[in-house]
TIMI-28483 format. One line per 8 residues: number of its first residue (from 0); their letters; for each residue x, y, z of C-alpha. Coordinates in Angstrom, 2 decimals, decimal comma, padded with zeros to 5 digits. Layout:
REM TIMI-28483
NUM	a	X/Y/Z  ...;
***
This chain:
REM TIMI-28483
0	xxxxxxxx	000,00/000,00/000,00  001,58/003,09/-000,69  002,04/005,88/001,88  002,69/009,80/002,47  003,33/011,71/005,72  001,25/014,28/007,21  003,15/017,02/006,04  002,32/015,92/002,04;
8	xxxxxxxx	-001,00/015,16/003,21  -001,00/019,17/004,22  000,21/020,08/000,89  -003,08/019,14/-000,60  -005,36/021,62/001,45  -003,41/024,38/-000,31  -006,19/025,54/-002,95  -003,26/026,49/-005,01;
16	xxxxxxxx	-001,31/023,47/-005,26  -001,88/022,73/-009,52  000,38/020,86/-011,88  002,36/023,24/-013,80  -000,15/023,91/-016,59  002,82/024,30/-019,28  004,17/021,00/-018,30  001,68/018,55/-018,27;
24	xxxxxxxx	-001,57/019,08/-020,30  -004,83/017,16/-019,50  -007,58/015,68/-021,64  -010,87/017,98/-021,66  -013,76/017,13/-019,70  -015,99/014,91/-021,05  -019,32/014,80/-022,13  -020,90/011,59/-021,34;
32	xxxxxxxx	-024,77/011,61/-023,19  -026,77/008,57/-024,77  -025,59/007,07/-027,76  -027,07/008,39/-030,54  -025,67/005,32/-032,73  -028,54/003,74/-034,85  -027,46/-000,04/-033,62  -030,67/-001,25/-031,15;
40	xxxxxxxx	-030,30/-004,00/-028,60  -031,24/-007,33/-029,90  -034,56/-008,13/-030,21  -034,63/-011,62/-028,34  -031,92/-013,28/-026,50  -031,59/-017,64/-026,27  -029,73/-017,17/-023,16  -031,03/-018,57/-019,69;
48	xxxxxxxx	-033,08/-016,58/-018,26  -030,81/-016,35/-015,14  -028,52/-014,47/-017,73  -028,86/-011,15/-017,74  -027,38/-007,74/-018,86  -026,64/-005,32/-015,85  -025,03/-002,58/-017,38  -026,67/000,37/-015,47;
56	xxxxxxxx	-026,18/003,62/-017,02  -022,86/005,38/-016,37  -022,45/008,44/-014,05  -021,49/011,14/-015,72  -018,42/011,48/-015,14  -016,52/015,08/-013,50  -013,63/016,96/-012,18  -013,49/018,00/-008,71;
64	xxxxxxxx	-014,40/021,81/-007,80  -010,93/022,32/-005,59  -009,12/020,35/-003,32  -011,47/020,65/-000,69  -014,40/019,12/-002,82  -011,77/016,00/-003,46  -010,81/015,86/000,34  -014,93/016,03/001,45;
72	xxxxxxxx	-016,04/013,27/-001,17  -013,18/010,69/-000,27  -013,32/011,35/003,45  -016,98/010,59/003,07  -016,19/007,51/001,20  -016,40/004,03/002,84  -012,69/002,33/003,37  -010,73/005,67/002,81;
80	xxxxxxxx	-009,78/006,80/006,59  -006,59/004,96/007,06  -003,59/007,15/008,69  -000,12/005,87/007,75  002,13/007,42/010,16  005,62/006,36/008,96  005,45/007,99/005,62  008,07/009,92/003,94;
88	xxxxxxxx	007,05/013,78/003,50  007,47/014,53/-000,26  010,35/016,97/-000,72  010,00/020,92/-001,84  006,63/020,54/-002,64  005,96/024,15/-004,26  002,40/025,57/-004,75  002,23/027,46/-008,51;
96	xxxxxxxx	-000,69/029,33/-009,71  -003,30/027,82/-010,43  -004,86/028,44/-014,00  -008,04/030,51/-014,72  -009,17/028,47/-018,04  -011,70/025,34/-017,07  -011,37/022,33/-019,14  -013,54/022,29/-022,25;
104	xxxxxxxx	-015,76/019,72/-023,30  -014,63/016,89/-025,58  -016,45/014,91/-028,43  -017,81/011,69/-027,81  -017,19/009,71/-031,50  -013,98/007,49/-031,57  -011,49/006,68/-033,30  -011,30/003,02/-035,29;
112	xxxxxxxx	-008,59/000,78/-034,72  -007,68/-002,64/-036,29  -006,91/-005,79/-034,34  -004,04/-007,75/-035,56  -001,21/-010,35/-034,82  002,05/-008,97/-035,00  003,82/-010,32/-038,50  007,05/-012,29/-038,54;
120	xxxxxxxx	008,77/-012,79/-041,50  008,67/-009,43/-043,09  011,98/-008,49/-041,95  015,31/-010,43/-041,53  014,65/-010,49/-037,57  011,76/-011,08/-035,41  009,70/-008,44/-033,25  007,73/-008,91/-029,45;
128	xxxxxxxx	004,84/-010,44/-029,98  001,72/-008,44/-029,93  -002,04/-007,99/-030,08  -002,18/-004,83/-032,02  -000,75/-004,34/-035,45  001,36/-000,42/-034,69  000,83/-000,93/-030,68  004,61/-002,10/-029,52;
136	xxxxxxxx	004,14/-003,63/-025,82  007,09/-003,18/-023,07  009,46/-006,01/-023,13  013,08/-007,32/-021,48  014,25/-008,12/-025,01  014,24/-005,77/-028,01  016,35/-005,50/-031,38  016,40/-003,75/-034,24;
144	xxxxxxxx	018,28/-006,96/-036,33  022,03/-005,55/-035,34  021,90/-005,24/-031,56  020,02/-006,84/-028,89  018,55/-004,47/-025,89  018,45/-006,82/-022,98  016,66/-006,44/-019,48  017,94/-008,95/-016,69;
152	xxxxxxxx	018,37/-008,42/-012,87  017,21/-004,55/-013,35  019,77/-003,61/-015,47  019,94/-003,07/-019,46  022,65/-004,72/-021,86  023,12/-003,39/-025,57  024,60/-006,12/-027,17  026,16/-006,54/-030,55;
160	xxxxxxxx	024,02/-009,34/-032,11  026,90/-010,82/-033,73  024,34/-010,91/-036,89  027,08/-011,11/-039,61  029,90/-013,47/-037,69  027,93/-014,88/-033,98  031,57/-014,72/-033,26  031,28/-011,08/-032,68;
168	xxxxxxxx	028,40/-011,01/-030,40  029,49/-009,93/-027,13  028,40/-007,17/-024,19  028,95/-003,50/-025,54  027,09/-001,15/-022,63  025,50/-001,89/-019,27  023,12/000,45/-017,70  022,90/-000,24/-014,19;
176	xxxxxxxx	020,38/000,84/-011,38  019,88/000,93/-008,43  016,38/000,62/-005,58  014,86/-000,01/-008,55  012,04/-003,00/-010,31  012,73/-002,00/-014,07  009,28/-003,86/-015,78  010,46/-003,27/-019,33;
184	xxxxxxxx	011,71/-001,21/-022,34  010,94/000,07/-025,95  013,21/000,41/-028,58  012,52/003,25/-030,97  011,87/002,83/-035,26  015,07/003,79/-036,04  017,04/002,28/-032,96  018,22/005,38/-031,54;
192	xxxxxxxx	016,54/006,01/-028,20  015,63/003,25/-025,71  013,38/003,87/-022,95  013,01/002,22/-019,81  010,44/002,10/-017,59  009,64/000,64/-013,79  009,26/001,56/-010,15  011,91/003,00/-007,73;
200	xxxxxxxx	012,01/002,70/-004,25  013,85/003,87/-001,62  013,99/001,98/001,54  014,17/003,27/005,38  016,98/001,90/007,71  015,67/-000,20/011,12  014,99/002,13/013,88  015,86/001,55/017,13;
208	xxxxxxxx	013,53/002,28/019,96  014,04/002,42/023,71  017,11/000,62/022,78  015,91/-002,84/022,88  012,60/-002,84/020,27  013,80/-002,22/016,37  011,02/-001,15/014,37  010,84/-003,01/010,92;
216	xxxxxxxx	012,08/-001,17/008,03  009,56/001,31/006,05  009,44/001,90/002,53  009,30/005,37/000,91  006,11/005,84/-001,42  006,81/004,01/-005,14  007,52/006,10/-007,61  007,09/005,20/-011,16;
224	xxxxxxxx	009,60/006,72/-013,75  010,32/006,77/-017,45  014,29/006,90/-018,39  014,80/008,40/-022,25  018,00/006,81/-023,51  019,63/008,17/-026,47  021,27/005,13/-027,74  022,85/006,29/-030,69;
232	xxxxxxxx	026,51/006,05/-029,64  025,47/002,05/-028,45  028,85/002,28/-025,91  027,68/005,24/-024,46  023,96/006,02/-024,06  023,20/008,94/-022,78  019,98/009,74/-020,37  018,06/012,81/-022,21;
240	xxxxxxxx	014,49/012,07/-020,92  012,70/011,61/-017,34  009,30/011,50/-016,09  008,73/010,70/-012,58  004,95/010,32/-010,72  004,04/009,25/-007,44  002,28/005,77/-007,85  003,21/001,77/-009,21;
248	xxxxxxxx	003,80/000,97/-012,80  000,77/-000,63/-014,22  001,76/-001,08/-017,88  001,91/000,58/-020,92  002,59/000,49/-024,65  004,19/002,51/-027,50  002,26/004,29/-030,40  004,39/006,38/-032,78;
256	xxxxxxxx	006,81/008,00/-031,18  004,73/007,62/-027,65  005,23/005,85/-024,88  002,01/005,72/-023,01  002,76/005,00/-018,88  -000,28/003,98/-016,70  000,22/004,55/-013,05  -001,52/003,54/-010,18;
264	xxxxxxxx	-001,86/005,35/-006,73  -003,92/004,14/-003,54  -006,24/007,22/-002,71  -005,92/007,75/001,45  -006,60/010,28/004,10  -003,90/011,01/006,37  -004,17/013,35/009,53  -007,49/014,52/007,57;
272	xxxxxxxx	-006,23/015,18/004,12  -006,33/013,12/001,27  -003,15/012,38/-000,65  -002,69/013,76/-004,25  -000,31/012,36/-007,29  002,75/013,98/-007,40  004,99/014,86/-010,38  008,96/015,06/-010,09;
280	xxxxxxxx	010,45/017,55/-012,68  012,79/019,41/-013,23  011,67/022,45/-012,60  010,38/020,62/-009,43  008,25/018,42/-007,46  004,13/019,52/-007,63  000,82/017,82/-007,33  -001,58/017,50/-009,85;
288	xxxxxxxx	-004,28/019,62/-009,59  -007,35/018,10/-007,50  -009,59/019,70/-010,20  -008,12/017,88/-013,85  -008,90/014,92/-011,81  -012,08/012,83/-013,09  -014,83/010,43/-010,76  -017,87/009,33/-010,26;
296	xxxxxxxx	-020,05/010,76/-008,09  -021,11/007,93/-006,21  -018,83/006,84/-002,71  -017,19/003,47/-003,14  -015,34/001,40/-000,36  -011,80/002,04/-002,42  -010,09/004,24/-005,09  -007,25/004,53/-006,46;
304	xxxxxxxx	-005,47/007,47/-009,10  -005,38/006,07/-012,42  -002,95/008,40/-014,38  -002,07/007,84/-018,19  001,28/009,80/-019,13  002,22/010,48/-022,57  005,90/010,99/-023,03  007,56/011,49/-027,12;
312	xxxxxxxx	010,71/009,60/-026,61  011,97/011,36/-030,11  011,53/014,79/-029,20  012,42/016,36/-025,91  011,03/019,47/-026,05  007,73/018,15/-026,27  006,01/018,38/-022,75  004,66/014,73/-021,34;
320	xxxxxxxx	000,89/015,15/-021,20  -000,82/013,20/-018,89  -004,60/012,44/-017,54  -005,71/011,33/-013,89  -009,34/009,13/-013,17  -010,01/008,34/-009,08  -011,39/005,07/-009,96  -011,45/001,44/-008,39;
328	xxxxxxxx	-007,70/-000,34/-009,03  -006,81/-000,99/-012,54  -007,38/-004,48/-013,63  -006,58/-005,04/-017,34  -005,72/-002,97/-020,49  -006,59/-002,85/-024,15  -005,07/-000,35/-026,46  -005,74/000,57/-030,35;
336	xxxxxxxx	-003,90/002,63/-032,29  -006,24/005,32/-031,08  -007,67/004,74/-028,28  -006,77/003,39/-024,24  -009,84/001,26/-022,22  -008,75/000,67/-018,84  -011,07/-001,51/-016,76  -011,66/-001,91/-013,00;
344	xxxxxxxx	-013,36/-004,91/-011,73  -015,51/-004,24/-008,51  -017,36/-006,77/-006,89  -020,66/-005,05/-004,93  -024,49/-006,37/-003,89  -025,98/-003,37/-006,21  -027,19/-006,55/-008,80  -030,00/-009,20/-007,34;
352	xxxxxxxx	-027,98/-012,05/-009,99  -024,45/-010,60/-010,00  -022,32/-009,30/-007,48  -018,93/-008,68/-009,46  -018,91/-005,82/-012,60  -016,41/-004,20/-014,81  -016,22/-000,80/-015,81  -014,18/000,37/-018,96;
360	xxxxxxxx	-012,89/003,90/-019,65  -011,89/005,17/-022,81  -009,09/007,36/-023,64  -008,38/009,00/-026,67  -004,69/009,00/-027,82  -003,01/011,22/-030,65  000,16/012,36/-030,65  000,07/012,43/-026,79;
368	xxxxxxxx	-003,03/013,98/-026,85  -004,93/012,33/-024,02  -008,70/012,70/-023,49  -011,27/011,04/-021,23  -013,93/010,07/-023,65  -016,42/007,68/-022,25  -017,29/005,57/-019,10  -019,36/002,08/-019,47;
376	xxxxxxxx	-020,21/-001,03/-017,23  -020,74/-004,81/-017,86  -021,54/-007,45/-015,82  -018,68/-009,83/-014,95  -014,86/-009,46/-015,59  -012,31/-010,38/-018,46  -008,84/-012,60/-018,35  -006,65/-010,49/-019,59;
384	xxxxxxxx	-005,86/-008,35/-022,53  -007,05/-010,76/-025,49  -010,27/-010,83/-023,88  -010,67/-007,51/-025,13  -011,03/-005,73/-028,35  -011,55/-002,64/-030,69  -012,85/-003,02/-034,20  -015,01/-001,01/-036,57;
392	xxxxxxxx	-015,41/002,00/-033,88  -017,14/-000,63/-031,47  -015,67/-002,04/-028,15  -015,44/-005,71/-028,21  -015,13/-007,20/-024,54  -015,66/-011,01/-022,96  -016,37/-011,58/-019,36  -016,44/-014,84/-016,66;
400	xxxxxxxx	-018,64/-013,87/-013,64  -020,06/-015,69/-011,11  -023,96/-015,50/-009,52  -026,75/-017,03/-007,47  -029,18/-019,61/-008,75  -031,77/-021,42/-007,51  -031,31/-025,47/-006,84  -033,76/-027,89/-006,10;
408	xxxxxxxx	-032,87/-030,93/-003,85  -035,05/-034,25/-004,21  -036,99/-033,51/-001,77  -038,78/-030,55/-003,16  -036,22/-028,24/-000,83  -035,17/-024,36/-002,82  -031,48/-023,71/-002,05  -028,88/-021,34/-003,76;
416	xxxxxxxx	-026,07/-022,53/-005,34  -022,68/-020,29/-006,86  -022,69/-020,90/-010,60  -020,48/-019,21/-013,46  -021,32/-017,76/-016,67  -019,42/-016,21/-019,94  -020,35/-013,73/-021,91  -019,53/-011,19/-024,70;
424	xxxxxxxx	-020,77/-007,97/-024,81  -020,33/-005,20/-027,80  -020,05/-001,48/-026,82  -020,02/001,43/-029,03  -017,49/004,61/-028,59  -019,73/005,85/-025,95  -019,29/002,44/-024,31  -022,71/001,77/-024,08;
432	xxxxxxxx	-024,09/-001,96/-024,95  -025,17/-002,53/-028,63  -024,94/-006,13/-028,43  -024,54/-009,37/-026,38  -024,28/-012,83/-026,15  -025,00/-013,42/-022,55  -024,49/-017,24/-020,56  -023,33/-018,72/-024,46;
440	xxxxxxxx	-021,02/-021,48/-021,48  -022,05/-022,10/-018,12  -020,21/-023,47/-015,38  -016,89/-023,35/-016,47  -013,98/-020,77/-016,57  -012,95/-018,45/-019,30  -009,29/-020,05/-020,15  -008,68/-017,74/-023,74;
448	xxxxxxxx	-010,16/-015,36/-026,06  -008,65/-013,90/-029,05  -010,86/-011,58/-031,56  -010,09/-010,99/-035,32  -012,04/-009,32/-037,33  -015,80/-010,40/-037,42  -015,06/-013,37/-035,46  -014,07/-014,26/-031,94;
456	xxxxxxxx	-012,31/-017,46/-030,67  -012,92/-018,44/-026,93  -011,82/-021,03/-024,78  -013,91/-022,45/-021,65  -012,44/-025,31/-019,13  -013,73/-027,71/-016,63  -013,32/-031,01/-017,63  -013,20/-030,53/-021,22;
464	xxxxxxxx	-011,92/-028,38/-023,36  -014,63/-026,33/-025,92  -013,49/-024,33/-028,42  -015,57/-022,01/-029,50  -016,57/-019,83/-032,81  -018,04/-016,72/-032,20  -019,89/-014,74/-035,09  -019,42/-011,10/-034,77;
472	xxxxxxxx	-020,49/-009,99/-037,90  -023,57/-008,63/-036,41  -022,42/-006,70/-033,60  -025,99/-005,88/-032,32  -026,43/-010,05/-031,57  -023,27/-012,46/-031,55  -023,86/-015,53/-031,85  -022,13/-019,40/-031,02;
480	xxxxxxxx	-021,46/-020,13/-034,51  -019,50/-023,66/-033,53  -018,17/-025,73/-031,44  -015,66/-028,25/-030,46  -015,28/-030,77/-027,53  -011,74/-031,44/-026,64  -009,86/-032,74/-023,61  -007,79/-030,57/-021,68;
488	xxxxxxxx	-007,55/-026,45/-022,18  -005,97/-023,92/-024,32  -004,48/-020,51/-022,42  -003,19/-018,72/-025,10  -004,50/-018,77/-028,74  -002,50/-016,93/-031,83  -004,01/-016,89/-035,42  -002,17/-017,49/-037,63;
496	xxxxxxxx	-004,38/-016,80/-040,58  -007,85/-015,42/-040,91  -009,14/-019,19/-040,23  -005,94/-021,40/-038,49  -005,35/-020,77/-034,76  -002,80/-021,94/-032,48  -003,55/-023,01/-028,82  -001,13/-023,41/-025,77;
504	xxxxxxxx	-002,85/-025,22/-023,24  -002,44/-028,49/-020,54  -003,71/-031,80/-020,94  -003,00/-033,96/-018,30  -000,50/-032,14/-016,54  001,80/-031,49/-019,84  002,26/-029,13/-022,38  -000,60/-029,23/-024,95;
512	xxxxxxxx	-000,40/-027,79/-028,50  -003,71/-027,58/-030,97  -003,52/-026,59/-034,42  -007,81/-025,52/-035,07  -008,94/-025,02/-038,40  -012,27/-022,90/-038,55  -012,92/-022,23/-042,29  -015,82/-023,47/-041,34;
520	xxxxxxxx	-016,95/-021,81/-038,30  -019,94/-023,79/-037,72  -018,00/-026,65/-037,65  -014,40/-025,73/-035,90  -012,14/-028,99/-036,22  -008,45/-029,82/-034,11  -006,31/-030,86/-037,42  -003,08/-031,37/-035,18;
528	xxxxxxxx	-002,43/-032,00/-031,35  001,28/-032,55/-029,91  001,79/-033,55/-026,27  004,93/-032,63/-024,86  006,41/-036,02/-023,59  006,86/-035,71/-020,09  005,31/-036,76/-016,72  004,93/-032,84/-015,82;
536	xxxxxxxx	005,69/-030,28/-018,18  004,52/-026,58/-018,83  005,03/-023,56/-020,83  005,42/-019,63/-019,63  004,18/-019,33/-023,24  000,43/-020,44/-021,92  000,15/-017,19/-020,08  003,49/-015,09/-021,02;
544	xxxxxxxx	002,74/-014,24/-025,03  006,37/-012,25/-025,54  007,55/-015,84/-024,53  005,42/-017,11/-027,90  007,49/-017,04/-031,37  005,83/-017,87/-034,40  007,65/-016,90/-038,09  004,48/-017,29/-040,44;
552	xxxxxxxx	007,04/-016,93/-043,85  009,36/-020,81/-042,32  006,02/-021,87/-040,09  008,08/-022,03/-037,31  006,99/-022,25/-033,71  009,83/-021,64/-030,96  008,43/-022,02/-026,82  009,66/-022,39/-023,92;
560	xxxxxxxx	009,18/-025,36/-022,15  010,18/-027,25/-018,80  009,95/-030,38/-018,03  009,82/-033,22/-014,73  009,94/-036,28/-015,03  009,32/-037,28/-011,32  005,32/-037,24/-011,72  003,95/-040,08/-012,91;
568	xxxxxxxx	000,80/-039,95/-014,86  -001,37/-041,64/-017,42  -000,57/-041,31/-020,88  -004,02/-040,31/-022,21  -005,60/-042,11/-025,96  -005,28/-039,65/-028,56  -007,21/-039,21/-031,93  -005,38/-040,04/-034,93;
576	xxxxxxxx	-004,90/-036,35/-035,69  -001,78/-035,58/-032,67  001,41/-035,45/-034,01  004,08/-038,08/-032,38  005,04/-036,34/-029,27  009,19/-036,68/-029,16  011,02/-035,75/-025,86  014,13/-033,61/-026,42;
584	xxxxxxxx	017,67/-035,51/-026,54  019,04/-037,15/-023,57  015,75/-035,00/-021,25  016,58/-035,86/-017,62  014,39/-035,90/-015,15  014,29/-031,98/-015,24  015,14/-029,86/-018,40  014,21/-025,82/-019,49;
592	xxxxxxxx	015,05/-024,36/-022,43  012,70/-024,07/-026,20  010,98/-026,73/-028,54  011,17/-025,45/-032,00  008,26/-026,74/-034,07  007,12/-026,53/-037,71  003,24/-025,45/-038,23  002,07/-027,15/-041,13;
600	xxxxxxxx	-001,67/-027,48/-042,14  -000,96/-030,84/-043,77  001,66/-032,22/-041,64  000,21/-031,10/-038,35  002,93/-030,09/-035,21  005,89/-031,68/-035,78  008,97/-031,07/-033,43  012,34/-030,13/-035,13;
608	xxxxxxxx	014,65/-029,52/-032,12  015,28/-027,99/-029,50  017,72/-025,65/-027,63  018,66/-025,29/-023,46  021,16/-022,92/-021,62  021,44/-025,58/-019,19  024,76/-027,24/-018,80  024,89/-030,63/-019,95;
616	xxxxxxxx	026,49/-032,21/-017,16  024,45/-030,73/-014,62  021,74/-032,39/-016,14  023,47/-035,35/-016,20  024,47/-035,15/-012,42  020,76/-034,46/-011,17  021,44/-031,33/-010,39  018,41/-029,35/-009,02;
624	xxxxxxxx	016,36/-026,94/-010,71  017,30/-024,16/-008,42  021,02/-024,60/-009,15  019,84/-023,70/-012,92  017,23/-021,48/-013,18  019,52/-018,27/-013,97  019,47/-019,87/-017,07  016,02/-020,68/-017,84;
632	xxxxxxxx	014,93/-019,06/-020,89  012,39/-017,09/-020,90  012,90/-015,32/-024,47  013,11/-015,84/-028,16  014,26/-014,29/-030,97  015,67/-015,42/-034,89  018,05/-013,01/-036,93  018,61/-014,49/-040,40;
640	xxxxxxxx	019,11/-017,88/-039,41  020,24/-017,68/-035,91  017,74/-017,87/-032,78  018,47/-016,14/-029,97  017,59/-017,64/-026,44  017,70/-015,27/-023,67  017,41/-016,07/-019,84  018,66/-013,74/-016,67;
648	xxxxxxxx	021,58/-015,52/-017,25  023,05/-015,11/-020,55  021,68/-014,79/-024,55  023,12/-017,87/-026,52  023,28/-018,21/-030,56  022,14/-021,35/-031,83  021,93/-022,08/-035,52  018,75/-022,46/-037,09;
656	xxxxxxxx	019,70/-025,17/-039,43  021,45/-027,53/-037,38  020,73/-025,85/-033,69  024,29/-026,16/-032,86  025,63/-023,90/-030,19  027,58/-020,79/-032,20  027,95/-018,35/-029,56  027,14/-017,76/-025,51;
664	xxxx	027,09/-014,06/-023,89  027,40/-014,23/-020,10  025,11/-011,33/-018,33  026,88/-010,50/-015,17;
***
């Protein structure tokens, strides 16, 4: 939980404590009205009739008055009178006029964005994987197909690639720090500034007290920063950029020439006054201005400061702009090309079916323009990222939830019972519900949803493992278009076409890959299964996707996969369509490293080697995971024909033709 001492909490009551207005520009306020799109609910619904829609209409959504309005509402909010008494005072906080124009109102139409798989293949080297065709995501490994950009133990190596002789690949620049958790970096277009981004924090010594008792050691608030690297000399990069907030690193992603930050901040009271972001600039340290910052008008039982920051990693002497919402904590993210939804999951007893709802905000993005655009609500929450989606101006969003139904016992006796139910809902740029396919799976988890285009592919587990085809050419009423029974589960799904998709999934306690072929989507069908061969295996590629490589132009598949052999399990009967599952060479009874597979729509999954960092005769010796897992890989990369493996140990070069060890670079 993050903290500030009384005398910060002070610094808020100060009506003329503002961000520096030149510095930091915020969205406009916006005006939230009733969609005026012509797309009408659907007419009818197939559902249960224990299914149904809650998604009330929003609040309209407002800035504070002053600091004092901000301090009354969350003082008067449930859950938000915690004191925190060992908190660090924030340094030369220093009040600056505040500024006499009020935010102006902002349009309500969106902008379109495309959903896409990132493309391998069109270059000589291969990118992170991502959801969004244009939207890079943070990484520890970048490259621009000459020199690796490496993040391990907090700190960042530039390596040569070695790309023309491996022989040459080697360490050129390490950019330590220090009190720091760096969570990833971008690489710009043209390879010449790196940015790095993460939390800081500074830690408090033991105190003694009555000289016997030590008090255990405090934590400064988190800070959340943004380092600007010009990288251009690769030996000596030189630090040209910083933005610093109050708050925890959230995520982000990079548009353009933008890096887009999210940071999260606890909303307390302390000693009466509630706490405020806080910016560290140059020109100072200041909080943002209680009155930029947007709510809802109705108390909840917790808050937090959402804050977007736009920062141009090309051009420094463009101010960061950045945009604050006091909303529940931050849950998962979906970004287009032109627009951020950030979603908060809040369970309450407002609904007689559902207790647990999600709302999404929208955020406009151009050029580090930020503007609050829209608020909606729908019942139940998503998985992640993939379970969410822009396309054709609309919102695209499944959820998993959980509710109260009615069971009968033999006897004639009414009881409640907990069951589950997925949906997909379809909002427009106001975020208000066009469409829905409510309770299409009951009783069983969401495990993996990926849209594209006027289809959506979802996964549900229990027992068994349906795959599902979900027709989203309407968006006013989706609709279960096909389905397919399978054992096991798939928790990560990449298309690989406009009808082939890829799961990574478990079956039986190992490593399950399915090759699905929906050209026709009424009837999806598994051409091609492969089992890892293993007691106990798993993949960080099931819920990790930068760990997932996939080069559509040579088919190839490259994961990471681990393996133990000390389970012993039950080989399960497979249909004639899996592919021979092979273990890798001389696997012990534990081995990490990558299976590299080719993808063929004819041939099915077939296993063509595979590469470890782990030394041989280790292995050999028994020797435990835990004396190996500094080299685990967790990364992937090809350049021409070399892949790259990269674990917090070291990046070794293995060719692609024979996977012979060419190179190893030790990361100290």
């Amino acid at each position: 939980m993050l903290m500030r001492g009384s005398a910060y909490g002070l610094i808020g009551i100060v009506s003329a404590i503002v961000l520096i207005a030149l510095i930091y520009g915020y969205g406009a306020a916006p005006q939230i009205s009733p969609s005026s799109s012509s797309k009408q609910q659907p007419s009818g619904s197939t559902s249960p009739e224990t299914i149904t829609a809650n998604n009330p209409a929003p609040s309209s959504l407002k800035t504070f008055a002053s600091y004092n309005s901000l301090n009354d509402f969350v003082a008067n909010s449930s859950g938000n009178g915690q004191s925190y008494p060992f908190a660090t005072p924030v340094p030369n906080v220093v009040p600056v006029p505040v500024p006499t124009t009020a935010p102006s109102a902002a349009a309500t139409t969106g902008g379109q964005g495309t959903s896409s798989t990132s493309s391998f293949g069109t270059t000589n080297y291969s990118p992170t994987n991502i959801q969004v065709a244009g939207v890079d995501e943070a990484d520890n490994v970048k490259t621009d197909g000459q020199y690796l950009y490496v993040l391990s133990n907090n700190a960042v190596y530039i390596l040569n690639a070695g790309s023309s002789d491996p022989k040459d690949a080697s360490v050129i620049t390490k950019i330590p720090s220090s009190n720091t958790y760096v969570s990833g970096i971008y690489l710009s277009q043209d390879g010449s500034k790196l940015a790095v981004l993460g939390n800081q924090y500074t830690p408090y010594s033991p105190v003694s007290k009555n000289s016997s008792l030590i008090e255990p050691p405090f934590y400064s608030p988190s800070t959340t920063f943004v380092n600007v690297y010009d990288v251009t000399d690769k030996a000596n990069p030189v630090l040209v950029r910083n933005f610093t907030m109050s708050g925890n690193y959230f995520d982000s992603r990079m548009v353009g020439d933008y890096v887009y930050d999210i940071v999260t901040e606890n909303v307390y009271v302390n000693n009466g006054s509630a706490n405020l972001p806080v910016v560290f600039v140059p020109a100072g340290v200041y909080n943002v201005d209680a009155r930029a910052i947007y709510y809802i008008g109705a108390p909840a039982n917790y808050y937090s400061y959402t804050t977007v920051v736009g920062v141009n990693i090309m051009d420094d002497s463009k101010s960061p702009s950045s945009m604050t919402v006091m909303m529940g904590g931050s849950s998962e993210m979906y970004v287009s090309q032109s627009n951020i939804y950030l979603t908060s999951t809040t369970w309450s007893g407002m609904y007689s079916e559902y207790n647990e709802y999600t709302d999404i905000y929208r955020v406009s993005i151009d050029q580090g323009a930020l503007t609050l655009q829209a608020k909606g609500s729908v019942t139940g929450s998503p998985i992640n990222q993939y379970a969410m989606d822009e396309f054709n101006g609309d919102f695209r969003i499944a959820t998993n939830t959980y509710f109260l139904d009615n069971a009968t016992t033999s006897d004639g006796a009414v009881f409640q019972v907990t069951r589950q139910a997925n949906s997909i809902y379809v909002l427009d740029a106001n975020l208000n519900v066009v469409g829905k396919l409510l309770g299409f799976k009951m009783d069983e988890s969401l495990t993996a949803v990926r849209f594209l285009g006027d289809v959506a592919y979802v996964v549900t587990a229990k027992q068994t493992d349906p795959f599902f085809v979900i027709d989203m050419s309407d968006p006013t009423a989706p609709k279960v278009a096909g389905q397919l029974q399978l054992p096991g589960y798939s928790s990560f799904l990449y298309p690989i076409d406009a009808n082939h998709v890829i799961g990574v999934g478990m079956l039986n306690e190992t490593v399950k890959l399915s090759l699905f072929d929906a050209t026709n989507v009424s009837a999806p069908v598994e051409i091609a299964r492969y089992l890892v061969n293993a007691s106990y295996s798993y993949s960080t590629a099931s819920y990790d996707p930068h760990a997932f490589l996939y080069d559509a132009q040579n088919q190839m598949l490259v994961i990471p996969i681990q393996i133990n052999n000390n389970i012993q399990i039950v080989e399960p009967m497979l249909p004639s369509t899996t592919s021979g599952s092979q273990p890798a060479t001389g696997t012990p009874n534990y081995w990490q490293g990558v299976y590299i597979f080719k993808v063929d729509f004819t041939s099915g999954i077939t296993l063509v080697g595979n590469v470890t960092q782990l030394d041989s005769n280790a292995l050999a010796n028994g020797t435990s995971y835990w004396m190996n897992y500094n080299y685990d890989i967790t990364r992937s990369l090809y350049i021409g024909n070399t892949l790259y493996t990269i674990s917090t140990g070291k990046v070794q070069l293995n060719s692609l033709s024979t996977f012979e060890i060419l190179a190893t670079v030790e990361l100290s």
